[in-house]
SEGUMAR-434476 format. One record per residue: residue in one letter; residue number from 1; x negated, y, z of N, C-alpha, C in turn. Coordinates in steps of 0.1 Angstrom, whole numbers, padded with zeros to 4 digits, m for minus. Last residue first. Layout:
# SEGUMAR-434476
ATOM residuo num  n_xx  n_yy  n_zz ca_xx ca_yy ca_zz  c_xx  c_yy  c_zz
ATOM       a NUM     X     Y     Z     X     Y     Z     X     Y     Z
...
//
This chain:
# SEGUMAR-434476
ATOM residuo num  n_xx  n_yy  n_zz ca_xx ca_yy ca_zz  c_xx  c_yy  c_zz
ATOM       x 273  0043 m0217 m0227  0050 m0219 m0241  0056 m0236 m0244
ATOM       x 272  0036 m0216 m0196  0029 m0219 m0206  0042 m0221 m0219
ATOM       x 271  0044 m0186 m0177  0046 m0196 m0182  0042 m0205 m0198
ATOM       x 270  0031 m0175 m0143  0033 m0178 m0160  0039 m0188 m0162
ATOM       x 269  0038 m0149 m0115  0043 m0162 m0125  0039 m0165 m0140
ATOM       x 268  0024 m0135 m0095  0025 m0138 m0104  0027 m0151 m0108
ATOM       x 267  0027 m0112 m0062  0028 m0122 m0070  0030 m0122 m0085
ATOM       x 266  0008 m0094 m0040  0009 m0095 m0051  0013 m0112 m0058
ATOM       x 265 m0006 m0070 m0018 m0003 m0085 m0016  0007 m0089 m0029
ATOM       x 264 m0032 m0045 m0020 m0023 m0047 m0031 m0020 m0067 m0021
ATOM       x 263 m0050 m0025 m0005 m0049 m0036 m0006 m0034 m0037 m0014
ATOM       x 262 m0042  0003 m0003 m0054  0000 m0014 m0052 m0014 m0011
ATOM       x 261 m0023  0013  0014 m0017  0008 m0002 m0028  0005 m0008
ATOM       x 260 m0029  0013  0041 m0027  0027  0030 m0026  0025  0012
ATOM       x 259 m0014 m0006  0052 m0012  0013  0049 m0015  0021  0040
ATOM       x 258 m0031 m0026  0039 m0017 m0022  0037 m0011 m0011  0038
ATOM       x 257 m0057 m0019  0050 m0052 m0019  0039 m0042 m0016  0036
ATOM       x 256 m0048 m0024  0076 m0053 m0007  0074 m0050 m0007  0060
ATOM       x 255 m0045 m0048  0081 m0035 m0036  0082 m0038 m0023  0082
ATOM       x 254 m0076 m0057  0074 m0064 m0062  0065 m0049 m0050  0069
ATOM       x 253 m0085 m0045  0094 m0088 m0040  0083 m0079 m0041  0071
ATOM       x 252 m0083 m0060  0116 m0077 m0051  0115 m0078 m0040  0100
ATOM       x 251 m0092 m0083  0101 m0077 m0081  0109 m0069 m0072  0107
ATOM       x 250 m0118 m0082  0103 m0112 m0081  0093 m0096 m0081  0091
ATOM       x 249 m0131 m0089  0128 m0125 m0073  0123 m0123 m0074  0107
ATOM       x 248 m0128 m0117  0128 m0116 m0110  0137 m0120 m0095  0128
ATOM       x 247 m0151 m0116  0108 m0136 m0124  0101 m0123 m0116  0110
ATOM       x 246 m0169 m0108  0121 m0167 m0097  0109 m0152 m0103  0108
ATOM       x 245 m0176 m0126  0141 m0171 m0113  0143 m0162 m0108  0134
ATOM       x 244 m0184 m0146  0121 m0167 m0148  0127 m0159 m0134  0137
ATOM       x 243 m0206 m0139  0116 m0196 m0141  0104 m0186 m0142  0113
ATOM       x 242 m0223 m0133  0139 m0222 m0125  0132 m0206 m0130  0124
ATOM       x 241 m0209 m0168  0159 m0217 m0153  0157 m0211 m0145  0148
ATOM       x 240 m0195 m0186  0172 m0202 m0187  0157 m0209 m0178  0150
ATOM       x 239 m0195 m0185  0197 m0202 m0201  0195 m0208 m0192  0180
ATOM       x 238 m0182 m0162  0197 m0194 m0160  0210 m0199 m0173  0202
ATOM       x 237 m0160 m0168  0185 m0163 m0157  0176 m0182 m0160  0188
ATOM       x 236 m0146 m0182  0206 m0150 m0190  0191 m0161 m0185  0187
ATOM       x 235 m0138 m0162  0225 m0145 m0177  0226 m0157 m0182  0215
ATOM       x 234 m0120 m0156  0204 m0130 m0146  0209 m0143 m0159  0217
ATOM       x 233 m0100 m0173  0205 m0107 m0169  0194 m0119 m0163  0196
ATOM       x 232 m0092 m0177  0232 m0099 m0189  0228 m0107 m0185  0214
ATOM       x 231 m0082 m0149  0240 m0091 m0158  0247 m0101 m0164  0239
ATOM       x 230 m0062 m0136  0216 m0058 m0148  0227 m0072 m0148  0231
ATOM       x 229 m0063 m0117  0197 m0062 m0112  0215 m0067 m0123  0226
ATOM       x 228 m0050 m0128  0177 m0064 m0126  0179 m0070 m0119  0195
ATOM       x 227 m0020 m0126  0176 m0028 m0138  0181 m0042 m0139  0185
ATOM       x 226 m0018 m0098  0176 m0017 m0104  0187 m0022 m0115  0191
ATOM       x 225 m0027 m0096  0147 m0038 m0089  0158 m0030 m0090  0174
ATOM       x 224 m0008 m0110  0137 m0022 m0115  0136 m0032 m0106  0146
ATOM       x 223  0017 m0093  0139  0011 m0106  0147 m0002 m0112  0143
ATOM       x 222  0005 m0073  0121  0011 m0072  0138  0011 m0082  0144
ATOM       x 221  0002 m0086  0100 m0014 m0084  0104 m0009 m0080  0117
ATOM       x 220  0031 m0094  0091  0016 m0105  0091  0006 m0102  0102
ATOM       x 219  0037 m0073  0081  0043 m0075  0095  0034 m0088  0097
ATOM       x 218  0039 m0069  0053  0028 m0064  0062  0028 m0065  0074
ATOM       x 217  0055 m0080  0038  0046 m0090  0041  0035 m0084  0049
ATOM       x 216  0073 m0063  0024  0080 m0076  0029  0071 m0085  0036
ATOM       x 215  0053 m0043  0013  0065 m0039  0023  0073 m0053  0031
ATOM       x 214  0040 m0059 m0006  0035 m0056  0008  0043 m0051  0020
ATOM       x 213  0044 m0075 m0029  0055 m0076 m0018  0046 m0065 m0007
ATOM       x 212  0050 m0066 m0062  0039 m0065 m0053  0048 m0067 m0038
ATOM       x 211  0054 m0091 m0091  0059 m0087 m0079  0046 m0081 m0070
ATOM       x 210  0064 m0108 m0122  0053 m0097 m0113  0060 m0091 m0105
ATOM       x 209  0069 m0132 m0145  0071 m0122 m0129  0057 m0119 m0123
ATOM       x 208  0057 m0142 m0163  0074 m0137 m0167  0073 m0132 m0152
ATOM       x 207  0030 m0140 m0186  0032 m0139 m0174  0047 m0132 m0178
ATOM       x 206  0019 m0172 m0210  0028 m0157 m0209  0030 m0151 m0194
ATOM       x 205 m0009 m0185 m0215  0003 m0188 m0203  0009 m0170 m0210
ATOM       x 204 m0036 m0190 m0229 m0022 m0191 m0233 m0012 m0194 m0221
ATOM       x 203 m0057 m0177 m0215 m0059 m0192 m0212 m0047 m0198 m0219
ATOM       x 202 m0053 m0149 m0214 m0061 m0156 m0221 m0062 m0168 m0227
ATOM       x 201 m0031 m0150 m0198 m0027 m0148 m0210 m0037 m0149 m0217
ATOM       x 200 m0046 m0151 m0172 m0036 m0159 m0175 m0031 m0162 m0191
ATOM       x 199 m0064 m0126 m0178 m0071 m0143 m0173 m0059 m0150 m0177
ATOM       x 198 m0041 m0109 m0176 m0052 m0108 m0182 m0058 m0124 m0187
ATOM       x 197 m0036 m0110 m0151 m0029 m0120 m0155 m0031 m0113 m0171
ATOM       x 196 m0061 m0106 m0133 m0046 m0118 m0131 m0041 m0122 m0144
ATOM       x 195 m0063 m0080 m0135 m0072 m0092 m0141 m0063 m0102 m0142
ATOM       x 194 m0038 m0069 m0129 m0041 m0068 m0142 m0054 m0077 m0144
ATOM       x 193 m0043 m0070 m0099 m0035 m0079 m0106 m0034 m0081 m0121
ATOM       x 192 m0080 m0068 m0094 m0064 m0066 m0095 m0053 m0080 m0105
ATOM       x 191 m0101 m0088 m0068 m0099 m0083 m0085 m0083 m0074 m0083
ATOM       x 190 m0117 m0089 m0047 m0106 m0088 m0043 m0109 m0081 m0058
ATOM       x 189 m0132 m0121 m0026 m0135 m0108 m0038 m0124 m0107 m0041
ATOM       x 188 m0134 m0131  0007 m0127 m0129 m0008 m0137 m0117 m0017
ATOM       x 187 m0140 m0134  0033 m0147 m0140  0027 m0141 m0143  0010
ATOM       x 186 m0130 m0118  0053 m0122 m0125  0047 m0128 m0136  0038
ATOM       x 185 m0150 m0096  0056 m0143 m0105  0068 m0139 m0119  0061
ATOM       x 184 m0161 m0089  0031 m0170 m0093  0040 m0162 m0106  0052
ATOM       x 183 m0134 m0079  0027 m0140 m0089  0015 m0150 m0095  0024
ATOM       x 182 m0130 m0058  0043 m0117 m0070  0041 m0124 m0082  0036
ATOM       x 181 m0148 m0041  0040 m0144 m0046  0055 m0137 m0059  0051
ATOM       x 180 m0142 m0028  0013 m0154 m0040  0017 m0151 m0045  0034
ATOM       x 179 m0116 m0017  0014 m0119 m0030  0011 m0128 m0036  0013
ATOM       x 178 m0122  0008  0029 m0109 m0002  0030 m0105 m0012  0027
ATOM       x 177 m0144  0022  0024 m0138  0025  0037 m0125  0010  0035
ATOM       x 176 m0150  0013 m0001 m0158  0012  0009 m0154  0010  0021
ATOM       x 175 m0127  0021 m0016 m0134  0011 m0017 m0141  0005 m0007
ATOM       x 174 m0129  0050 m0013 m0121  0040 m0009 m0120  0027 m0012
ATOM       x 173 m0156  0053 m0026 m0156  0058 m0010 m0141  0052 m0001
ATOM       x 172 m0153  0047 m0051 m0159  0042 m0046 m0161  0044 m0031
ATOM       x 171 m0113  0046 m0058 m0130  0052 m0062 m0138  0048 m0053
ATOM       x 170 m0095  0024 m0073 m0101  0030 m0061 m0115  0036 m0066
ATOM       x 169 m0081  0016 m0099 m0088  0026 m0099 m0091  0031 m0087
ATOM       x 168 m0059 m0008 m0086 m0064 m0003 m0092 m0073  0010 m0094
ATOM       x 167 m0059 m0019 m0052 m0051 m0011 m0061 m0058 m0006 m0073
ATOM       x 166 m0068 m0057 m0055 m0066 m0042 m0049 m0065 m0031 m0059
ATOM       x 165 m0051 m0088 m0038 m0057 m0077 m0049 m0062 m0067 m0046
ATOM       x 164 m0041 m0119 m0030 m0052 m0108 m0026 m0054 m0100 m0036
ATOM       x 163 m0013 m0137 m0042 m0030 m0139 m0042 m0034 m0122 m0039
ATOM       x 162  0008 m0164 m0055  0008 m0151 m0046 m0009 m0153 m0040
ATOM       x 161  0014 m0179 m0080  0004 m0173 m0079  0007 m0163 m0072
ATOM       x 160  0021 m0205 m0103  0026 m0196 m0099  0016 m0193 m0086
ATOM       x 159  0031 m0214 m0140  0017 m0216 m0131  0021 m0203 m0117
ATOM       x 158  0049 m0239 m0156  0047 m0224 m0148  0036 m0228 m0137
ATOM       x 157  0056 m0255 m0186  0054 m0254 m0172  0050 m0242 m0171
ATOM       x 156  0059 m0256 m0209  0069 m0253 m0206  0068 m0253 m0192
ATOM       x 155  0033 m0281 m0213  0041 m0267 m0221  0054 m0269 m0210
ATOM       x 154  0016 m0282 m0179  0026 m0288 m0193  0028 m0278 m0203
ATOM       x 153 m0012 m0272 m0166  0000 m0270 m0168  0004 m0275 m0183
ATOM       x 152 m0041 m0277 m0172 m0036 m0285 m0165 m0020 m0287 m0163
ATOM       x 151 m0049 m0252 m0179 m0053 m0266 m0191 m0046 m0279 m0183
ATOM       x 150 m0051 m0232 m0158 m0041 m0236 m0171 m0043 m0243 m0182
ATOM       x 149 m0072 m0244 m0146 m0060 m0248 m0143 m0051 m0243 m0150
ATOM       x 148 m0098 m0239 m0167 m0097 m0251 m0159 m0078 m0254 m0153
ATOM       x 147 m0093 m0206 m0171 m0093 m0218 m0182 m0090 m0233 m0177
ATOM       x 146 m0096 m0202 m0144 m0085 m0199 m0149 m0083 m0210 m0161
ATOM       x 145 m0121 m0209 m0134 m0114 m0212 m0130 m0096 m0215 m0136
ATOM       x 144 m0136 m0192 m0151 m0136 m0205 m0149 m0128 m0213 m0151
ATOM       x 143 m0128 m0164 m0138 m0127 m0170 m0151 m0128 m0183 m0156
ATOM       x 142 m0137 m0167 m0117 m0126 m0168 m0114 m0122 m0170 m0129
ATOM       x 141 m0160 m0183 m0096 m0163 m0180 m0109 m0146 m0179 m0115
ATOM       x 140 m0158 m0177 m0069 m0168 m0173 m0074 m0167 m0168 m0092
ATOM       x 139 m0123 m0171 m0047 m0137 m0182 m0053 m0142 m0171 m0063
ATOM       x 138 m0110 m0164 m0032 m0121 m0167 m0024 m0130 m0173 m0032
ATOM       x 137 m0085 m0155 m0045 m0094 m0146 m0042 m0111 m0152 m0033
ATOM       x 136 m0072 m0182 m0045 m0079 m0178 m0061 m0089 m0164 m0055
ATOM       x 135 m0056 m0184 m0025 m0067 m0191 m0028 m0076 m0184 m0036
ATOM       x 134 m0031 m0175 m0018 m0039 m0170 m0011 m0054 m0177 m0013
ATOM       x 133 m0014 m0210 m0036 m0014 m0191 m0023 m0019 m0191 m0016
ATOM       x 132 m0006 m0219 m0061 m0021 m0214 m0056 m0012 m0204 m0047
ATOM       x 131  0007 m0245 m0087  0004 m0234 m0075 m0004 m0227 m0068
ATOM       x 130  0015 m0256 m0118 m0001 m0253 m0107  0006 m0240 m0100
ATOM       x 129  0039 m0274 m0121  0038 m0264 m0118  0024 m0266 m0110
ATOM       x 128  0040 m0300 m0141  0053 m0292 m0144  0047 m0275 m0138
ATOM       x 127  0005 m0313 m0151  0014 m0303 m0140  0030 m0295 m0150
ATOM       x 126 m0015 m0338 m0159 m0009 m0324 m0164  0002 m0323 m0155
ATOM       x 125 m0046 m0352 m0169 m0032 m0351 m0157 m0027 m0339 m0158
ATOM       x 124 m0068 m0359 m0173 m0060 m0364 m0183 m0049 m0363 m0175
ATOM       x 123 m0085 m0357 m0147 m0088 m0361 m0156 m0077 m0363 m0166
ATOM       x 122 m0087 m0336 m0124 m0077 m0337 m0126 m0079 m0344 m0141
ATOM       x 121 m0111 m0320 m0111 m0109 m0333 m0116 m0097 m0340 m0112
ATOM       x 120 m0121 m0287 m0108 m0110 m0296 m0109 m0115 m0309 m0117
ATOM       x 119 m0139 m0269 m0096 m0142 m0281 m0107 m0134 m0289 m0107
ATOM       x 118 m0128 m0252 m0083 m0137 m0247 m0092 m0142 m0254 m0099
ATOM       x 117 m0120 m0264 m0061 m0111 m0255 m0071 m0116 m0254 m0087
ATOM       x 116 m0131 m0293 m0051 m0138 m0280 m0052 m0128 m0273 m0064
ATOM       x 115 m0114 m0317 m0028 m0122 m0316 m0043 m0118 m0296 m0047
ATOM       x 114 m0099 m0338 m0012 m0108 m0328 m0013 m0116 m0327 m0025
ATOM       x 113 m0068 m0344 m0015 m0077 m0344 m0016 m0084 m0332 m0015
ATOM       x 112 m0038 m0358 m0005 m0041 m0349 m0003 m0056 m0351 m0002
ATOM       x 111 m0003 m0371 m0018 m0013 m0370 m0014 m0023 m0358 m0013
ATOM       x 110  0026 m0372 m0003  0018 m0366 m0012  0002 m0367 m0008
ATOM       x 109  0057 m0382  0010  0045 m0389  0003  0039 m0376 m0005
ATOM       x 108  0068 m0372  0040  0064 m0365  0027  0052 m0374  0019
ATOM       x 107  0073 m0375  0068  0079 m0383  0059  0074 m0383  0046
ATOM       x 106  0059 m0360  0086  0072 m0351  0082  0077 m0365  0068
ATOM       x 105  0038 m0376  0092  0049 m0369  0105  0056 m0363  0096
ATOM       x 104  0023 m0369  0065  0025 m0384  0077  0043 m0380  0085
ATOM       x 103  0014 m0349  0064  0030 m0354  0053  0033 m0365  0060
ATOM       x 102 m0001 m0342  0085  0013 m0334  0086  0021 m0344  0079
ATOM       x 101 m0022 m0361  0079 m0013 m0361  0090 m0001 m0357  0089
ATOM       x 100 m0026 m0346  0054 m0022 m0360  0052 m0015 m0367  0065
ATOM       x  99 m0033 m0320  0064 m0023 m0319  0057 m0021 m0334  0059
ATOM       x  98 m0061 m0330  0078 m0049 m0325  0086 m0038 m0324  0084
ATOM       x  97 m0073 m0337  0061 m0072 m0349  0067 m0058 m0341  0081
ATOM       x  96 m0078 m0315  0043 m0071 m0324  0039 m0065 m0334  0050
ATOM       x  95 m0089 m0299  0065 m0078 m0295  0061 m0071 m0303  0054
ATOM       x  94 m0119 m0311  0063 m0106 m0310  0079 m0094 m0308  0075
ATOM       x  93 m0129 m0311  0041 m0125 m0320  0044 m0116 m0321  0057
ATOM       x  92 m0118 m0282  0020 m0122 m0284  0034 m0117 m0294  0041
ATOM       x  91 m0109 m0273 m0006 m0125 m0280 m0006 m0128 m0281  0012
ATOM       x  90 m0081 m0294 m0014 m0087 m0284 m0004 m0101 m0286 m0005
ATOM       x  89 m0049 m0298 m0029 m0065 m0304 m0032 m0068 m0287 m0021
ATOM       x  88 m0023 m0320 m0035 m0031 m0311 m0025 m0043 m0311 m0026
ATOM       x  87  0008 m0331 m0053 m0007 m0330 m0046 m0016 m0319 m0044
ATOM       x  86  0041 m0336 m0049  0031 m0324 m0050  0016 m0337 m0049
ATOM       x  85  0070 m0334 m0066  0059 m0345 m0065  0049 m0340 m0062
ATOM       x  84  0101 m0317 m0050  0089 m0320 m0059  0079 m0333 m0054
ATOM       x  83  0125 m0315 m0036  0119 m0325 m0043  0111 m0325 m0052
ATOM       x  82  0127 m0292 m0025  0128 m0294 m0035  0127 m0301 m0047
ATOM       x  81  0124 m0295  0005  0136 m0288  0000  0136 m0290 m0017
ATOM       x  80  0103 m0315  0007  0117 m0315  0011  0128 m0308  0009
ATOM       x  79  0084 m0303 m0011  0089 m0319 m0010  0102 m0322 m0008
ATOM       x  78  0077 m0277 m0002  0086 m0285 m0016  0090 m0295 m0020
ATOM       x  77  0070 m0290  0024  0079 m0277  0020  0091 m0282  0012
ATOM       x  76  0043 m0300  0014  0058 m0305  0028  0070 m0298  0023
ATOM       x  75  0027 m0281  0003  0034 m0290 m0004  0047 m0296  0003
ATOM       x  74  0029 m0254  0026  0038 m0254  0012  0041 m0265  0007
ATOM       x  73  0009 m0272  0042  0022 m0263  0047  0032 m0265  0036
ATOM       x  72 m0016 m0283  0040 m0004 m0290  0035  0011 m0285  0038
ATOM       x  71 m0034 m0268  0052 m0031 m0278  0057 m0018 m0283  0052
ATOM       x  70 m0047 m0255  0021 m0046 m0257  0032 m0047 m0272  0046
ATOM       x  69 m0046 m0260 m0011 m0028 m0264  0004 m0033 m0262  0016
ATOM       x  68 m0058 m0253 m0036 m0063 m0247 m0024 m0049 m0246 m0012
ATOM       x  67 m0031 m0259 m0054 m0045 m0256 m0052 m0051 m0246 m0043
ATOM       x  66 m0010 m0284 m0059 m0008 m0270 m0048 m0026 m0271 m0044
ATOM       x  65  0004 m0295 m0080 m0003 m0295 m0081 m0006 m0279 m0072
ATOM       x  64  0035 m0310 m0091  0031 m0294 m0087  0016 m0305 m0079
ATOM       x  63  0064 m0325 m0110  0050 m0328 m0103  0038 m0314 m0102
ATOM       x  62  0103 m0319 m0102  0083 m0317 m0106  0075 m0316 m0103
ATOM       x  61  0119 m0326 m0086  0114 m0339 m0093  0100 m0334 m0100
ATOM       x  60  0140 m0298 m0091  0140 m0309 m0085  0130 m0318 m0092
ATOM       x  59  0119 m0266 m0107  0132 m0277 m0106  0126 m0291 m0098
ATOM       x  58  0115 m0235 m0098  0107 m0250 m0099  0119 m0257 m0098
ATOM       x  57  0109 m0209 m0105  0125 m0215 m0109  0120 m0231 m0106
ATOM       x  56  0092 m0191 m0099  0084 m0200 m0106  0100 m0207 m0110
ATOM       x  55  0109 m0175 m0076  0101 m0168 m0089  0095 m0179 m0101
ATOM       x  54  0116 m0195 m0060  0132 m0190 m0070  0122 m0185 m0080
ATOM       x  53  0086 m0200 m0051  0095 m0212 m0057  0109 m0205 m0067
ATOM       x  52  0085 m0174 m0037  0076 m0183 m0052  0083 m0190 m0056
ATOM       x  51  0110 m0179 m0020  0107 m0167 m0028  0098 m0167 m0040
ATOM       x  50  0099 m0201 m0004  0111 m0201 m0010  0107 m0185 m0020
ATOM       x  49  0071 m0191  0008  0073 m0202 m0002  0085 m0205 m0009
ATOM       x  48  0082 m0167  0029  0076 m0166  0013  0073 m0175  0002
ATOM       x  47  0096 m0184  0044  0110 m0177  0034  0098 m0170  0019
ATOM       x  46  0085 m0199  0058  0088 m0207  0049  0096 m0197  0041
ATOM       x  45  0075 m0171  0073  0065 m0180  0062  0073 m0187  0051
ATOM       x  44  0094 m0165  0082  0087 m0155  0078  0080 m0166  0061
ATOM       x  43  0096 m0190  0102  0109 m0184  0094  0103 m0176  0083
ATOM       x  42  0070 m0182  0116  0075 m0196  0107  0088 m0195  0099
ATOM       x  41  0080 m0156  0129  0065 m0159  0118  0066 m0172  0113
ATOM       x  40  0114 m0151  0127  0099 m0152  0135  0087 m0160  0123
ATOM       x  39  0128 m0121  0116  0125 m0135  0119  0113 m0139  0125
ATOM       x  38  0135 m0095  0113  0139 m0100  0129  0132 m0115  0133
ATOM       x  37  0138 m0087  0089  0124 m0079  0101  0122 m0085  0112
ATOM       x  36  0156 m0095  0067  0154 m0091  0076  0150 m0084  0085
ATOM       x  35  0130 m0108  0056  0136 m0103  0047  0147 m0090  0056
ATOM       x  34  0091 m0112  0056  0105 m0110  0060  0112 m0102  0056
ATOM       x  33  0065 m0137  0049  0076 m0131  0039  0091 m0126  0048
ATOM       x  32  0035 m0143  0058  0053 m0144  0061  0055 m0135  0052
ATOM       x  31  0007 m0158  0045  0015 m0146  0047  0031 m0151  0051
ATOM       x  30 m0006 m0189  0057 m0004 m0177  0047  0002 m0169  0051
ATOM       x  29 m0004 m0215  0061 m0018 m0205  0064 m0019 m0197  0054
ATOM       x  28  0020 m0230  0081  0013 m0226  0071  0001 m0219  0070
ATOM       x  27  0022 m0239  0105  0023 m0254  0097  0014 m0246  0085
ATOM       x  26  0006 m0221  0132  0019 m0232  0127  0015 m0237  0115
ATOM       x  25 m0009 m0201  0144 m0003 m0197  0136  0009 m0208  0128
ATOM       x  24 m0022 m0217  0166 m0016 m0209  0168 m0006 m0199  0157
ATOM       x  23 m0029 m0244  0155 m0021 m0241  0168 m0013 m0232  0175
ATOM       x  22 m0037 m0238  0127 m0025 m0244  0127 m0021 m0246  0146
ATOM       x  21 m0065 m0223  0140 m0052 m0220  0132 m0039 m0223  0135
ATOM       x  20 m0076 m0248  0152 m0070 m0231  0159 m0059 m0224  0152
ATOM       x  19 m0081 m0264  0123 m0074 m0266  0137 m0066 m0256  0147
ATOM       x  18 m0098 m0242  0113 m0083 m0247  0106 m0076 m0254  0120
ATOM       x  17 m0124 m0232  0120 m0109 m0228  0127 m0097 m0232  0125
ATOM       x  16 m0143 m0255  0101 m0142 m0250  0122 m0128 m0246  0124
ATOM       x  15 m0132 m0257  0076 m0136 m0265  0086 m0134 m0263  0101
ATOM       x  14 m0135 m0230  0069 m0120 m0237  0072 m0120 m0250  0078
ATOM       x  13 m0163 m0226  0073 m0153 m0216  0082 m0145 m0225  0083
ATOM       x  12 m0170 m0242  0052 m0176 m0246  0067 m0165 m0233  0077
ATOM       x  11 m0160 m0231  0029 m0159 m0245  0033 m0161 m0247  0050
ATOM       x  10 m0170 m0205  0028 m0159 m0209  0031 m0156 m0222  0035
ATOM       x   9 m0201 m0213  0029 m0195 m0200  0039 m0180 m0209  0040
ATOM       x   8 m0199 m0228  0001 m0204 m0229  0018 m0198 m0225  0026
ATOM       x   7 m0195 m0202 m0012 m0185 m0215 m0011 m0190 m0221  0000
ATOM       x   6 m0190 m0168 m0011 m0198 m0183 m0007 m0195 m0191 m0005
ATOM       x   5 m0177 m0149 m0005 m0172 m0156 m0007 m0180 m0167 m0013
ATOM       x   4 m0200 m0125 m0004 m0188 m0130  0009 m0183 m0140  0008
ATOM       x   3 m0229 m0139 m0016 m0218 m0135 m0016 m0208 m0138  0000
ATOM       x   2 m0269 m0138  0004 m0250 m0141 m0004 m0240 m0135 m0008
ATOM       x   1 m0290 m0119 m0013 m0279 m0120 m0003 m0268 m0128 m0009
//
């Protein structure tokens, strides 16, 4: 049997809905961050990339390296409020060609390629800051991985990291009931934070912030299970069958998690010496 997180699998999902997505959910393709309660889900969003960004301290002018960008939400971002140098790597040839539109229309020289997380070809090219949100839970070999993009950060650069976990020591019946629904849908494997950054400190990075936001970030899955209502998803869910079922009832699964605290939403900062 495959894995949930199947690179295939994923590739060809973010292919088909990335469009739907960015219509109904906007520029980013991640969690809101509210600080207030009152903002709206793009306010929400760009206030969680501000919040990485004060946690990583990213200074004006450095070159960030934003793995797994989506559709280019975050790099735009940091471009303009922070003048960074970003590039964008997506293993989903739609989402690059959508982010390159975006930096188009928003002024933002960055480029944006496709190329597999999991085999960085980044040849003799080194990062002030490797970023990642909401990526690193979808892939296979995460040890790999780790070694591969902290060999890519500078000395004195920060690797920064809001990513999918789950509460440590679940027993196997909470597990069942509250994660496998989420991993199936979502097409993640869901490690803790202590692998995190475990893996980090392996690879020589020191971890300087740890953060669990769920209280600031649960208000995500109340508008996610309004937009999922719309029509056109459910549409979708009838063209792509079994797997796009499981992805809508992973929705609801994803705010079950958060109640009941077995899903963990979770940031980390290193910094390489």
């Amino acid at each position: 049997m495959d894995a949930y997180n199947d690179k295939a699998k994923v590739r060809h999902h973010y292919d088909v809905v990335s469009p739907y997505y960015q219509a109904l959910w906007g520029a980013h393709l991640h969690h809101g961050y509210w600080i207030r309660g009152d903002e709206t889900k793009e306010q929400a969003q760009t206030q969680l990339v501000e919040h990485l960004a004060r946690a990583a301290n990213i200074l004006p002018g450095a070159r960030l390296a934003d793995i797994g960008c989506g559709f280019g939400g975050s790099s735009i971002q940091l471009a303009k409020t922070h003048a960074v140098r970003p590039v964008g790597i997506t293993i989903s040839p739609v989402q690059a060609k959508m982010a390159a539109e975006a930096a188009q229309v928003a002024g933002v020289a960055a480029p944006f390629l496709v190329m597999d997380a999991e085999a960085l070809g980044f040849a003799r090219e080194s990062f002030d800051v490797v970023w990642s949100l909401e990526s690193i839970s979808h892939y296979q070999h995460k040890p790999e991985f780790f070694a591969s993009a902290a060999a890519l950060v500078r000395p004195g650069g920060v690797f920064a990291i809001l990513d999918w976990f789950r509460k440590p020591g679940l027993d196997r019946a909470d597990y069942e009931k509250s994660l496998r629904p989420i991993e199936r849908g979502m097409m993640v494997s869901l490690d803790t934070m202590d692998d995190y950054a475990s893996l980090l400190e392996q690879n020589g990075l020191r971890v300087t912030g740890r953060e669990i936001l769920n209280d600031r970030c649960a208000k995500t899955w109340d508008l996610c299970l309004e937009i999922i209502r719309k029509k056109e998803f459910w549409a979708l869910a009838l063209k792509l069958g079994p797997e796009f079922v499981h992805f809508l009832e992973g929705f609801q699964a994803m705010k079950s998690g958060f109640a009941s605290g077995h899903f963990i939403y979770g940031l980390l900062v290193a910094r390489k010496p």
